[in-house]
C-alpha positions, 0 to 999 in steps of 0.5 A: 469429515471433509477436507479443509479447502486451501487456497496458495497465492503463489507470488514468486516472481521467478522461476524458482519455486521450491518454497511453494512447492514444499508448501503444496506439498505441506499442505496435501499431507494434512489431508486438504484440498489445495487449490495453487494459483502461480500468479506469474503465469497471468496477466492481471488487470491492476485496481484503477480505484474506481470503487464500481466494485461498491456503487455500480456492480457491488462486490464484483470488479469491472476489471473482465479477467476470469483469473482474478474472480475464480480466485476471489471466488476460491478464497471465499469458498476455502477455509485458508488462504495462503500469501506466499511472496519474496519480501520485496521492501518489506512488503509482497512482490508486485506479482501478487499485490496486483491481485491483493489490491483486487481484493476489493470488491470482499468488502462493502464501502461502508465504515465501522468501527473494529478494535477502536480503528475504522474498518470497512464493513464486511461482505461476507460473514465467513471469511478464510485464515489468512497465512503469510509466507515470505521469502527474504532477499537479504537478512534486514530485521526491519523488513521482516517486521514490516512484512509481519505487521503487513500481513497482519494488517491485511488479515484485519481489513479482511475480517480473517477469523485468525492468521499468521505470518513467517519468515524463511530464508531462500536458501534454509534445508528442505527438512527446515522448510517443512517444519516451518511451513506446518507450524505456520499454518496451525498456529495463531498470531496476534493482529499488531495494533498502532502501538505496534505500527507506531514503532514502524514508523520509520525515523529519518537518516542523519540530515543531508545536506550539501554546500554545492547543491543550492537548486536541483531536480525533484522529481515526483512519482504520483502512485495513483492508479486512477486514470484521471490526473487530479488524484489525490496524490497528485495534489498533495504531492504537487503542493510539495513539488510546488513549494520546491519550484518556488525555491527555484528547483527545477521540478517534474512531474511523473505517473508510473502506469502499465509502460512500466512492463515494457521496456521503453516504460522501464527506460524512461522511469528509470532516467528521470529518477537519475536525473532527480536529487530529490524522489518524492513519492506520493500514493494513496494506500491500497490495501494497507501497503503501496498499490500494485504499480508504484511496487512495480515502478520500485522494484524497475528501480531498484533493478536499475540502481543495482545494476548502475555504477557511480551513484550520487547522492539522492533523497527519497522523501514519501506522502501516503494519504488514505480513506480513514480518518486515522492516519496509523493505517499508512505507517507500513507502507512508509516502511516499505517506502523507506525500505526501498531508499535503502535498497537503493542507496538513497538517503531516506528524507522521511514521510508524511501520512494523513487519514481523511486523503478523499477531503484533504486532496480535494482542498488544494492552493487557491490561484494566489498561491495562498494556503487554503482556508479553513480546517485543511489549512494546517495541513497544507502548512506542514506540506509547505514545511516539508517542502522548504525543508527537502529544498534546503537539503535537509530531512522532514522530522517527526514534528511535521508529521504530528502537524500533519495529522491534527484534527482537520477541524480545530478544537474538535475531540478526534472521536467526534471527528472520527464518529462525523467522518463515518457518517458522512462518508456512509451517506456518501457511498449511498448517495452514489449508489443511488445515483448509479440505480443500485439499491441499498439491498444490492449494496450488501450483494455476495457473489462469491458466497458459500 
């Protein structure tokens, strides 16, 4: 009988690696193949978002690093893939979402319907278990949930016939760890649904608010990895930004990139979140969590307040957008976003999270600072809300968000919606494949099948 093909992403972000090394070990014992990839050890291109993985080379980056395709190329090929990480705010260190998010090109750009939520359509018909193994930094239940519902997430997305997840402690016995290591990879875990998302939505500090700081500094971080500055992100954070700027804060503008590995790009990051009283963060979803460089950008932070002394008051206040029309995909990444706050000991000021993000952001503030019409026009209400609220001093609550998320188009059942979004944006994905010369058989492409 051959032996099963194992694939360990190893996303330690340190030198210690006694964890992955029981896990290796593990592993061989039950007579496999393992294949081990120290992430750390490469320097990998990050996802731009320029979905050429879709319309221009179908299923294969045009980022040119051989590491990432070998890996791509390892997974399709095994039949467990293994995501071993500290947990880092409740989600995976930077060192392994950069190869995460490029994860990409497995999946086609078209939607389809997957256990009543939208998914996108599957590359390939065999895809390996997928098995979670974080490390925790420090005992915080709330994180250890939200890295559970991320790697089960991340398991749906990509179509996983099973997966399963565990927690250890840094410091637990050899013996323990080997234990635990053989019950996680033979065992089977439930995917958590938006019932269980909707229990990580993450509630809002006690309100916050100061008599002395009527006008201040607000600062927002655009999380979007593409190069050109009209993101998404960037026009719906800086539709709140704005808001802010009306009310007579003093208000900048930030988009963390690739300086934030050197030592300049750290400073630099790190001295206007210093100078901020209000963090907003605004990023579109990749791969059901943060991208690769707004984790990078928080761990620089939270590394630096670690270290600082005589912190003040800050509020962190997050935006997620994503491509589906449901707005549940985005909750975990405002976990992590709120896990973050606390490890940095900011008041978390609460978030915002909408579905639908490439037709909402492209519906921005007309030139006389007036909500735009029609369908978005609710949502850019309840942007305007959050912002005269952080401008107050005080929290974003819930009812904002529910404002938020409403069908863009009144009156309209949310299935229907849903149903309309899918086609329009499968006719999208084919009209911009056409227009790059690929066919519709080359769309289905799998470059990396058995």
């Amino acid at each position: 009988m051959a032996k099963k093909k194992v694939v360990i992403l190893d996303g330690n972000d340190t030198g210690c690696a006694a964890g992955s090394t029981v896990l290796s070990q593990v592993i061989q014992s039950a007579s496999a193949d393992v294949q081990y990839f120290r992430l750390r050890d490469h320097n990998l291109a990050h996802c731009t978002g320029c979905f050429k993985c879709w319309i221009e080379t179908p299923g294969i980056c045009a980022a040119h690093d051989d590491v990432c395709r070998d890996i791509l190329h390892a997974m399709m090929q095994s039949d467990m893939t293994v995501l071993y990480t500290p947990i880092t705010f409740g989600g995976c260190s930077s060192v392994l979402k950069v190869v995460i998010d490029r994860f990409l090109p497995l999946l086609m750009p078209y939607f389809m319907n997957k256990k009543g939520e939208t998914r996108h359509v599957p590359r390939y018909t065999r895809f390996p278990k997928l098995v979670g193994i974080g490390v925790r930094q420090q005992g915080n239940p709330y994180e250890d949930s939200a890295f559970k519902a991320l790697i089960g997430r991340i398991a749906e997305n990509f179509h996983a016939p099973s997966f399963s997840v565990e927690v250890f402690d840094g410091n637990e016995e050899r013996l323990t760890l080997i234990k635990k290591v053989y019950e996680v990879i033979n065992r089977s875990d439930s995917v958590p649904d938006s019932d269980t998302l909707a229990g990580l939505f993450p509630g809002v500090d006690p309100d916050f608010s100061t008599t002395t700081l009527n006008i201040g500094n607000a600062l927002l971080l655009v999380g979007s990895p593409k190069v050109q500055n009209n993101s998404n992100s960037a026009l719906l954070g800086g539709y709140v930004l704005d808001t802010m700027r009306l009310a007579g804060w003093n208000t900048t503008m930030l988009k963390p990139d690739r300086s934030v590995l050197q030592e300049e790009g750290r400073a630099a990051l790190c001295a206007a979140v210093d100078r901020a009283d209000v963090v907003i963060v605004a990023f579109p979803l990749y791969i059901d969590t943060l991208p690769y460089l707004v984790v990078k950008a928080m761990e620089v932070i939270a590394e630096h307040k670690r270290k600082s002394s005589g912190k003040r008051p800050q509020r962190l206040f997050a935006l997620a957008n994503n491509g589906y029309p449901e707005f549940h995909h985005s909750i975990v990444a405002l976990a992590n976003c709120r896990c973050f706050a606390d490890r940095c000991g900011m008041y978390w000021a609460g978030g915002l999270a909408t579905g639908a993000g490439e037709m909402i952001g492209r519906k921005h503030k007309n030139g006389n600072g007036q909500h735009p019409e029609g369908p978005v026009r609710k949502v850019f209400e309840a942007l305007e809300d959050a912002g005269e609220t952080l401008a107050r001093g005080n929290t974003v609550q819930y009812e904002t968000q529910r404002r938020f998320t409403r069908t863009p188009i009144p009156f309209m059942p949310f299935v229907l919606w849903r149903r309309m979004f899918r086609t329009a944006g499968n006719k999208c994905w084919d009209t911009q494949a056409e227009q790059n010369g690929v066919t519709k058989e080359e769309m289905y492409a799998a470059p990396y099948g058995v």
